[in-house]
C-alpha positions as CSV (number, residue, x, y, z in Angstrom):
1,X,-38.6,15.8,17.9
2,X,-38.4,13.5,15.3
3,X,-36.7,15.7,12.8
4,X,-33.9,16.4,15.6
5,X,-30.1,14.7,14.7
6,X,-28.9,13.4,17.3
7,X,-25.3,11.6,17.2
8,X,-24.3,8.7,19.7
9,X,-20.3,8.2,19.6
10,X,-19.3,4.7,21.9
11,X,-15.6,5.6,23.2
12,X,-13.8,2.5,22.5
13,X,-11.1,4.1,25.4
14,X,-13.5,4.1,27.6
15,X,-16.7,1.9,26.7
16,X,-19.1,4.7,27.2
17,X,-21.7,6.9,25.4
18,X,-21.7,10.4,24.7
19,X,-24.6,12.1,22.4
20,X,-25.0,14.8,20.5
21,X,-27.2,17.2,19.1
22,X,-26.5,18.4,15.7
23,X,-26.7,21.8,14.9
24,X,-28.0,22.4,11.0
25,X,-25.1,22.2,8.7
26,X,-22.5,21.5,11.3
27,X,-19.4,20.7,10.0
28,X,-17.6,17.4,11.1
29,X,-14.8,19.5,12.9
30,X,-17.3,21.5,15.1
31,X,-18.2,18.1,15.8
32,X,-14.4,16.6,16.7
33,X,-14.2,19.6,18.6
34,X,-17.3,18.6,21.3
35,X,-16.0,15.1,21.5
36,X,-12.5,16.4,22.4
37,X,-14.4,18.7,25.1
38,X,-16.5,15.4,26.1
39,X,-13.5,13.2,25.8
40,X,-10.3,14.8,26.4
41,X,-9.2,12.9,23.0
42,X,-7.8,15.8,20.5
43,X,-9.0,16.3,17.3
44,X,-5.8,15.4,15.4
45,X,-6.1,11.7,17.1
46,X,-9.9,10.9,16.7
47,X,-10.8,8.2,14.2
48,X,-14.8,8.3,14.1
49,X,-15.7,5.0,12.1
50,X,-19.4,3.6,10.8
51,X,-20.7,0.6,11.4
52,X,-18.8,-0.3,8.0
53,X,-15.2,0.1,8.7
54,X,-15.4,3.5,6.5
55,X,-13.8,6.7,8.0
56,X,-15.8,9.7,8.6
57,X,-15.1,12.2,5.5
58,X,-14.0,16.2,7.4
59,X,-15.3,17.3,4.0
60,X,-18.5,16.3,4.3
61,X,-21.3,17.5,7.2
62,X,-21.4,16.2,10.3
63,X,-24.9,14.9,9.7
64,X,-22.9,11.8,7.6
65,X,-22.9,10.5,11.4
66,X,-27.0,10.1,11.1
67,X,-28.6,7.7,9.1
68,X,-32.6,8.4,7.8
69,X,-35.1,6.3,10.2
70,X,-35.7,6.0,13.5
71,X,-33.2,3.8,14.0
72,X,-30.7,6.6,12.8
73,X,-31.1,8.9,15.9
74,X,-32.3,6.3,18.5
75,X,-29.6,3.3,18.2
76,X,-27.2,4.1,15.3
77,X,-23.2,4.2,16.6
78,X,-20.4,6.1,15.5
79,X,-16.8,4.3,17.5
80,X,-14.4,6.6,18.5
81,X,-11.0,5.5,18.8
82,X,-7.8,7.1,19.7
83,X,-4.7,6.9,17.1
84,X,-2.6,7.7,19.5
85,X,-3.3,4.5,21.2
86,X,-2.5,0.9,20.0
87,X,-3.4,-0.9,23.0
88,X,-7.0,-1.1,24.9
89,X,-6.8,-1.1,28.9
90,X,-10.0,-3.0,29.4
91,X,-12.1,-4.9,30.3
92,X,-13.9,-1.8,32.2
93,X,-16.4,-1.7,34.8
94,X,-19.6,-2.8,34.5
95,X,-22.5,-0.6,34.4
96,X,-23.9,0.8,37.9
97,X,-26.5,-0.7,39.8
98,X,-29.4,1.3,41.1
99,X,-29.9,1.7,44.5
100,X,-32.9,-1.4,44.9
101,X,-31.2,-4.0,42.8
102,X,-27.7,-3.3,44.5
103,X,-30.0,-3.6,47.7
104,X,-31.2,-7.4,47.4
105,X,-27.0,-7.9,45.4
106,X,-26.4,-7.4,48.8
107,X,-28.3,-9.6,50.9
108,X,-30.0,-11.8,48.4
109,X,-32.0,-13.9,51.1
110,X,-33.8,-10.7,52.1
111,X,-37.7,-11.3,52.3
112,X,-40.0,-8.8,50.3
113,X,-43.5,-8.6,49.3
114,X,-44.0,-10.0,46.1
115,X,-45.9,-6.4,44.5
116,X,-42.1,-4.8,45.6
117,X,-40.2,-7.8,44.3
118,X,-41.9,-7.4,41.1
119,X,-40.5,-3.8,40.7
120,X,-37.1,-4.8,41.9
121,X,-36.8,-7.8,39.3
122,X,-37.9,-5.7,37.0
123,X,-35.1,-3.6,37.1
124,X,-32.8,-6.6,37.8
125,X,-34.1,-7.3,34.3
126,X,-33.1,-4.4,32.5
127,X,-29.6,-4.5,34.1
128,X,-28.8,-7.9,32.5
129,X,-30.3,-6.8,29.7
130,X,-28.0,-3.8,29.3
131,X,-24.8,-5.3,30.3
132,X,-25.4,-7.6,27.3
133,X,-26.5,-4.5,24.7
134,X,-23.2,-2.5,26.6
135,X,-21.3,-5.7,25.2
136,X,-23.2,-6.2,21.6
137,X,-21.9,-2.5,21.0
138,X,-18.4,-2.7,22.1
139,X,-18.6,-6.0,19.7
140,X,-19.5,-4.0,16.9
141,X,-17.3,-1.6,17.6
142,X,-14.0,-4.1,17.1
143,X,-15.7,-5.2,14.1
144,X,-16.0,-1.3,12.8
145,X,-12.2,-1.8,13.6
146,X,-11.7,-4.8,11.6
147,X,-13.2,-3.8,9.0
148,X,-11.4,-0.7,8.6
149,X,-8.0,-2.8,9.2
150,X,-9.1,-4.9,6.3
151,X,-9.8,-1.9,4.2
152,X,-6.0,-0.7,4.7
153,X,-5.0,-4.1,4.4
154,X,-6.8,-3.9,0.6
155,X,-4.6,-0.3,-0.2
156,X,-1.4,-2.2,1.4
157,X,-1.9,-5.0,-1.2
158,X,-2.5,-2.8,-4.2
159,X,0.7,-0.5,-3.4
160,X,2.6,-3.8,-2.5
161,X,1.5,-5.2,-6.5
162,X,2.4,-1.7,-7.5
163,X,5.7,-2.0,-6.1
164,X,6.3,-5.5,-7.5
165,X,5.4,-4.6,-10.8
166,X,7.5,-1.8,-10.8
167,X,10.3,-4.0,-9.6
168,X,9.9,-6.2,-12.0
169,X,10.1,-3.8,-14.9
170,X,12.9,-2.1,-14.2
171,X,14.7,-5.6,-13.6
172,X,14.2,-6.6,-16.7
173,X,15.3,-3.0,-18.3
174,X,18.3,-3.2,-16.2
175,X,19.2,-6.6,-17.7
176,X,18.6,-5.3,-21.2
177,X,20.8,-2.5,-20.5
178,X,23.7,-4.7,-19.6
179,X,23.4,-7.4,-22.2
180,X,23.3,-4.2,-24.6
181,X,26.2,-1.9,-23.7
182,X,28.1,-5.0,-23.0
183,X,27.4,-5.9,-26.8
184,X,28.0,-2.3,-27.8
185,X,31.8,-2.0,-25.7
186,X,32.5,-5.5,-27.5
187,X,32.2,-4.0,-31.0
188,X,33.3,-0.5,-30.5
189,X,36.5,-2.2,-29.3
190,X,36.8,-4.6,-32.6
191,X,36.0,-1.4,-34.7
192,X,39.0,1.0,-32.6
193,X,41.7,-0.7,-34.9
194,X,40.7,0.7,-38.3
195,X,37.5,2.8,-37.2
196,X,36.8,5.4,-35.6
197,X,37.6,6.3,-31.5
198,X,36.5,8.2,-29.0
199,X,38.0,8.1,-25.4
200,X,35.5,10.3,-23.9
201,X,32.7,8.5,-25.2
202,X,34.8,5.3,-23.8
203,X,34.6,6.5,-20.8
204,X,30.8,7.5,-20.8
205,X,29.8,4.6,-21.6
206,X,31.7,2.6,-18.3
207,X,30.5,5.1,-16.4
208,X,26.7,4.3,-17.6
209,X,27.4,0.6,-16.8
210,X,28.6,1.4,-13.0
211,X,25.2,3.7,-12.8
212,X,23.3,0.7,-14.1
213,X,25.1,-1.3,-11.0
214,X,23.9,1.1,-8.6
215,X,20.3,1.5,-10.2
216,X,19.8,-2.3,-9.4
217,X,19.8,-1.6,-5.6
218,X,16.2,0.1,-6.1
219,X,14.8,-3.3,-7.3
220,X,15.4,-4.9,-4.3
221,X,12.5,-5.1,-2.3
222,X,13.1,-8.4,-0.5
223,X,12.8,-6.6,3.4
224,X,9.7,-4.9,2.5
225,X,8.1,-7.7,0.6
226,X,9.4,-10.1,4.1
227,X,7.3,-7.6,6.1
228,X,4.2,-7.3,4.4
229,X,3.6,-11.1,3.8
230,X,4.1,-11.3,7.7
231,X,1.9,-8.7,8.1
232,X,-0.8,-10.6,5.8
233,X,-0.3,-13.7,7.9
234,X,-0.9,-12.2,10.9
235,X,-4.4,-10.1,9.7
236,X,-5.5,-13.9,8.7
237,X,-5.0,-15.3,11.9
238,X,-7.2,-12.4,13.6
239,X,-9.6,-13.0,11.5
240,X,-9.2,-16.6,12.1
241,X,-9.2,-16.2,15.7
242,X,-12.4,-16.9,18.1
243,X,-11.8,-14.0,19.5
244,X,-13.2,-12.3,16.5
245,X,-16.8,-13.6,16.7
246,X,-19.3,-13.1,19.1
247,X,-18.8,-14.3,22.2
248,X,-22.5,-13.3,24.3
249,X,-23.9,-16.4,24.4
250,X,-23.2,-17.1,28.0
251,X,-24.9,-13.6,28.6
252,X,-27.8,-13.8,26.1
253,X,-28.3,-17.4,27.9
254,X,-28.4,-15.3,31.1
255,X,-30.4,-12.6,29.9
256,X,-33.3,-15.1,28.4
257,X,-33.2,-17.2,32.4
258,X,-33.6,-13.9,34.1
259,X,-36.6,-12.9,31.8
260,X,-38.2,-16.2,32.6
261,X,-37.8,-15.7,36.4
262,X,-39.6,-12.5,36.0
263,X,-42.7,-13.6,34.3
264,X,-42.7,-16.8,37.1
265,X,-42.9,-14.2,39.4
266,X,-45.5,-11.9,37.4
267,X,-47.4,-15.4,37.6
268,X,-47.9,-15.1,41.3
269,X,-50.8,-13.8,43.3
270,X,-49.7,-10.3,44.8
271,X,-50.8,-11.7,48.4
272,X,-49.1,-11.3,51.4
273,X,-46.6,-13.6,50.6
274,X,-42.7,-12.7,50.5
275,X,-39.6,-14.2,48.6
276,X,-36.1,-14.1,48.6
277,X,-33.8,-12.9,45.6
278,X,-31.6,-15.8,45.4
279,X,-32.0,-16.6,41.9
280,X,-31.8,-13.5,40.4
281,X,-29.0,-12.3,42.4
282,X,-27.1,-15.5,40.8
283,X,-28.1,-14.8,37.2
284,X,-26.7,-11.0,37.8
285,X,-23.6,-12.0,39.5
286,X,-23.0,-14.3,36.6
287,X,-23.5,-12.2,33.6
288,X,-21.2,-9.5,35.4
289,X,-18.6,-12.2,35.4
290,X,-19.3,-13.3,31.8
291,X,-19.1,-9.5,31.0
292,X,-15.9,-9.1,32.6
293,X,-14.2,-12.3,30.4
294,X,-15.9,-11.6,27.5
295,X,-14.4,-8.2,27.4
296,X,-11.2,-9.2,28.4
297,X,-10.8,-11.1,25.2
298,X,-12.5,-8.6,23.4
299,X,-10.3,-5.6,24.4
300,X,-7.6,-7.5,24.3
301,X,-8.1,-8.7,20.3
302,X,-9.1,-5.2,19.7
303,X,-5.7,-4.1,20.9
304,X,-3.9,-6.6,18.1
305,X,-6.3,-5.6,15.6
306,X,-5.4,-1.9,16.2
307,X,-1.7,-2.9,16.3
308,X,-1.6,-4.1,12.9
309,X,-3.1,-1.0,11.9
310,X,-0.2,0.7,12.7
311,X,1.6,-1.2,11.6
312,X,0.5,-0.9,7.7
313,X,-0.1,2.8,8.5
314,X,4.1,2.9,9.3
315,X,4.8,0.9,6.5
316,X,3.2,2.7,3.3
317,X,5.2,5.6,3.3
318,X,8.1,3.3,3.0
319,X,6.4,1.5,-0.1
320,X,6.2,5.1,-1.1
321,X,9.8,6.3,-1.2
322,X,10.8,2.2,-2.4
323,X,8.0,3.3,-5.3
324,X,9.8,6.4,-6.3
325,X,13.3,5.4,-6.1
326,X,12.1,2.1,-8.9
327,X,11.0,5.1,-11.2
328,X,13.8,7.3,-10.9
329,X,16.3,4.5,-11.4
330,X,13.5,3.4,-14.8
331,X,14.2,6.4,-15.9
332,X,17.4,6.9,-15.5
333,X,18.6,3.8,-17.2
334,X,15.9,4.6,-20.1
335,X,17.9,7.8,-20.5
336,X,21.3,6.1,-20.4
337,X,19.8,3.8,-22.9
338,X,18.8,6.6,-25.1
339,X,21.8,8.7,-25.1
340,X,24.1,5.8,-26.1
341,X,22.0,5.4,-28.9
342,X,21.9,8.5,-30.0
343,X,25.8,8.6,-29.4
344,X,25.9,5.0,-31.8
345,X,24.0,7.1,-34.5
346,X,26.5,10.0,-34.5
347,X,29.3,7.5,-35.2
348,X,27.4,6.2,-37.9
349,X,26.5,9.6,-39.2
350,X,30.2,10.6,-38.9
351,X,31.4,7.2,-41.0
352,X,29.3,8.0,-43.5
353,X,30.2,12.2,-43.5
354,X,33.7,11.2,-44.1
355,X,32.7,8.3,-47.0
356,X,31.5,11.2,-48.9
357,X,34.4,13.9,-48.6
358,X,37.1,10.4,-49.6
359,X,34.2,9.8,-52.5
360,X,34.7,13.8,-53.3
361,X,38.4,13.8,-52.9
362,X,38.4,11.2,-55.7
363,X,36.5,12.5,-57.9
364,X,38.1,15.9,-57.8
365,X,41.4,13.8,-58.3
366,X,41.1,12.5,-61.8
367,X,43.4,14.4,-63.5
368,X,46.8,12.4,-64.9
369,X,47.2,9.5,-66.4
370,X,49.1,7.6,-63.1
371,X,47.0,4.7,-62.0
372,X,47.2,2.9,-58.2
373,X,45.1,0.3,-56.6
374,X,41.8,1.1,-55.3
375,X,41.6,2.0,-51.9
376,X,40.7,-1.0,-49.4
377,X,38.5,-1.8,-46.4
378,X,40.4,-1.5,-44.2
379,X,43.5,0.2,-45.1
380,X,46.5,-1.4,-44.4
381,X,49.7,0.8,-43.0
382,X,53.3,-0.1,-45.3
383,X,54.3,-2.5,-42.4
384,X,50.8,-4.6,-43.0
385,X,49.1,-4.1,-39.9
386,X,46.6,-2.6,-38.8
387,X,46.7,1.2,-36.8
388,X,43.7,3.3,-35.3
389,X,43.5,6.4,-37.6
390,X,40.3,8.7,-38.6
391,X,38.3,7.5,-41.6
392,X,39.3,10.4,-43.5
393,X,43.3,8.9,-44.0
394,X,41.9,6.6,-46.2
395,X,43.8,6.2,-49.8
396,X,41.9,8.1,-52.6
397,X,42.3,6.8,-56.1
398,X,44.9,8.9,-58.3
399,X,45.2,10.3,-61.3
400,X,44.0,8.6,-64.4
401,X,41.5,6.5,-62.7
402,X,38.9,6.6,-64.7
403,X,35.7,7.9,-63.2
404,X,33.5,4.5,-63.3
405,X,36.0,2.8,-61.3
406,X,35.3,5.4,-58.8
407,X,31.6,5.1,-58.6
408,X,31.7,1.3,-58.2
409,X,34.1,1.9,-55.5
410,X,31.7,4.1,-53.5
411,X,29.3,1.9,-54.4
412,X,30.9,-1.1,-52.6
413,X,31.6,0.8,-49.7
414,X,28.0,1.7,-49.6
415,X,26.9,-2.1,-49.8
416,X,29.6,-2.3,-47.1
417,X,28.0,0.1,-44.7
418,X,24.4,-1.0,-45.7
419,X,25.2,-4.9,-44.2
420,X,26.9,-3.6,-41.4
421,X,23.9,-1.9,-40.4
422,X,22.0,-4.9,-41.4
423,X,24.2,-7.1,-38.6
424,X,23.7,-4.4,-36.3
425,X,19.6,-4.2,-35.9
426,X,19.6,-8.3,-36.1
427,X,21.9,-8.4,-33.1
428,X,19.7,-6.2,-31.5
429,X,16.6,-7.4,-32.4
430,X,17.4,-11.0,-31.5
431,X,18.9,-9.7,-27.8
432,X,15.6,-7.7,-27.1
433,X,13.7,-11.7,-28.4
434,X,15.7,-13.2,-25.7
């Protein structure tokens, strides 16, 4: 007998005990599927939890239900609850009398012999006793509750961080991205009058900054943020509330008063002598209706706690999708970012391509004895101002130009491109400082 598993599972739906054997190596599901035939509460909406708050695991046995000990078959709990119910019905009726106790509840001035009124208080006894251990359970069954809300609670606070964080990061990418292809439209438009221009890039690059606009509506996370902190106000004040300690001391009061009448009465000669019930009959009455109120508030705080559960179970798969659309707007502006970069260094690679063909038209033009004035950056048009033309319409020297002339030509237009690069990565470096 001892080595037998036996499972007891309190119904929070209905405040009562059903217990199980447990078959070797029974799975969890064979389990859910007895309770459900005991019940009436399907599978799909049990939540079995420990004493702990922690949810049974279906991949583990059902023997997880058991703890090693005596105690672990003879008083150990498992709470049922129902997910498919938020709010608790009770208080429920108290537990039934037997037939001699309900008899002197009835007429409590009755006169018995004092060997029979020793049995009945006896019983009497046990009853108060066990409307108090019927409400110690159902107590520890709303903490198993509480517990388990605080443990969601803990995963709704990490996500909500998560989120944040997320939020965060890709506010301050998206402000880098603005301040950047801001700076980058400035100078492309400075450089369109004597470099090089590209309406389709042009273009791109607008569009990028309107997707940029439109990436910022992921970081807003104000209504879910509103939400959660009033969620978190409201778990404090359950805990908070007096509702959420033990309330049996009007009944454990009780319970220790009916005890003493009993052994007054053990104290007594069995003669022929007879006695009312009076005082026993008022202790029961009273911790019935201490039962009934303390219940009351019990199921009724059980019903908020359970509430709030739902609550954060409706609300992470929204911190989900909010989660995913941060990253995929991250990574979209990280892949804006990159392109135009890698669009900046074509135009550079281009300038410089078309510095060395003017560098190779003039040095395959030294024949003659003509001489003109060096070619100048920028070049001018005859009228004297300025007009957007390809780098390659720049003057080459002519004729009779002698060849060193040439070299330290290129040479300044390579000290030219060198501190323009220069200006370039400190603008950019002191943008990503601030």
């Amino acid at each position: 007998v001892l080595f037998l598993q036996i499972v007891h599972i309190l119904n929070m739906t209905s405040a009562k005990i059903v217990s199980f054997l447990l078959h070797p190596e029974e799975s969890l599901h064979s389990l859910q599927n007895r309770i459900e035939f005991e019940t009436g509460i399907s599978t799909g909406n049990q939540e079995l939890l420990l004493e702990t708050g922690i949810c049974l695991d279906p991949r583990k046995p059902a023997s997880q239900c058991v703890i090693d000990g005596v105690r672990g078959w003879d008083s150990y709990m498992v709470y049922l609850f129902d997910k498919s119910k938020t709010v608790y019905d009770g208080p429920f009726a108290s537990r039934s009398l037997s037939d001699c106790v309900n008899y002197i509840v009835q007429d409590s001035k009755i006169q018995l012999p004092i060997p029979q009124l020793r049995k009945v208080w006896a019983e009497a006894v046990h009853y108060v006793i066990g409307l108090k251990e019927d409400y110690s359970r159902l107590f520890q069954g709303q903490r198993a509750a509480m517990l388990s809300l605080l443990r969601y609670n803990a995963n709704l606070i990490k996500m909500k961080n998560n989120m944040v964080s997320a939020s965060q990061q890709l506010k301050a990418k998206l402000e880098f991205f603005h301040q950047s292809i801001r700076l980058d439209l400035e100078r492309y438009s400075d450089q369109m009058a004597y470099g090089i221009s590209s309406e389709k890039m042009l273009k791109a690059w607008k569009e990028m900054e309107e997707k940029a606009s439109q990436c910022a509506q992921a970081e807003d996370i104000g209504y879910l943020d509103e939400q959660i902190m009033a969620l978190h106000t409201e778990i404090v004040e359950l805990q908070k509330s007096p509702y959420a300690r033990r309330q049996g001391e009007v009944m454990e009061s009780l319970e220790q008063r009916a005890i003493d009448l009993y052994k007054q009465l053990k104290t007594r000669p069995p003669d022929h002598a007879y006695s009312d019930s009076t005082d026993m009959v008022k202790i029961i009455v009273q911790t019935v209706q201490s039962q009934d109120r303390v219940l009351k508030e019990l199921f009724g705080h059980l019903s908020k706690l359970l509430g709030c559960k739902q609550k954060i179970i409706d609300l992470l798969p929204e911190i989900e999708v909010a989660l995913n659309n941060i990253k995929e707007a991250d990574n979209s502006v990280m892949q804006m970012q990159g392109k135009r970069q890698r669009e900046i260094w074509h135009l550079l690679k281009i300038a410089c391509t078309q510095s060395s063909s003017r560098s190779l038209v003039s040095s395959g033009s030294l024949e003659g004895t003509a001489s003109t004035p060096a070619a100048t950056w920028p070049p001018q048009s005859s009228s004297g101002n300025a007009a957007p033309h390809p780098l390659s319409s720049l003057a080459a020297p002519e004729d009779g130009e002698n060849f060193a002339d040439v070299i330290r030509e290129n040479v300044n237009y390579l000290e030219l491109f060198s501190s323009i690069l220069q200006e370039v990565r400190q603008e950019q470096n002191s943008m990503m400082v601030s």
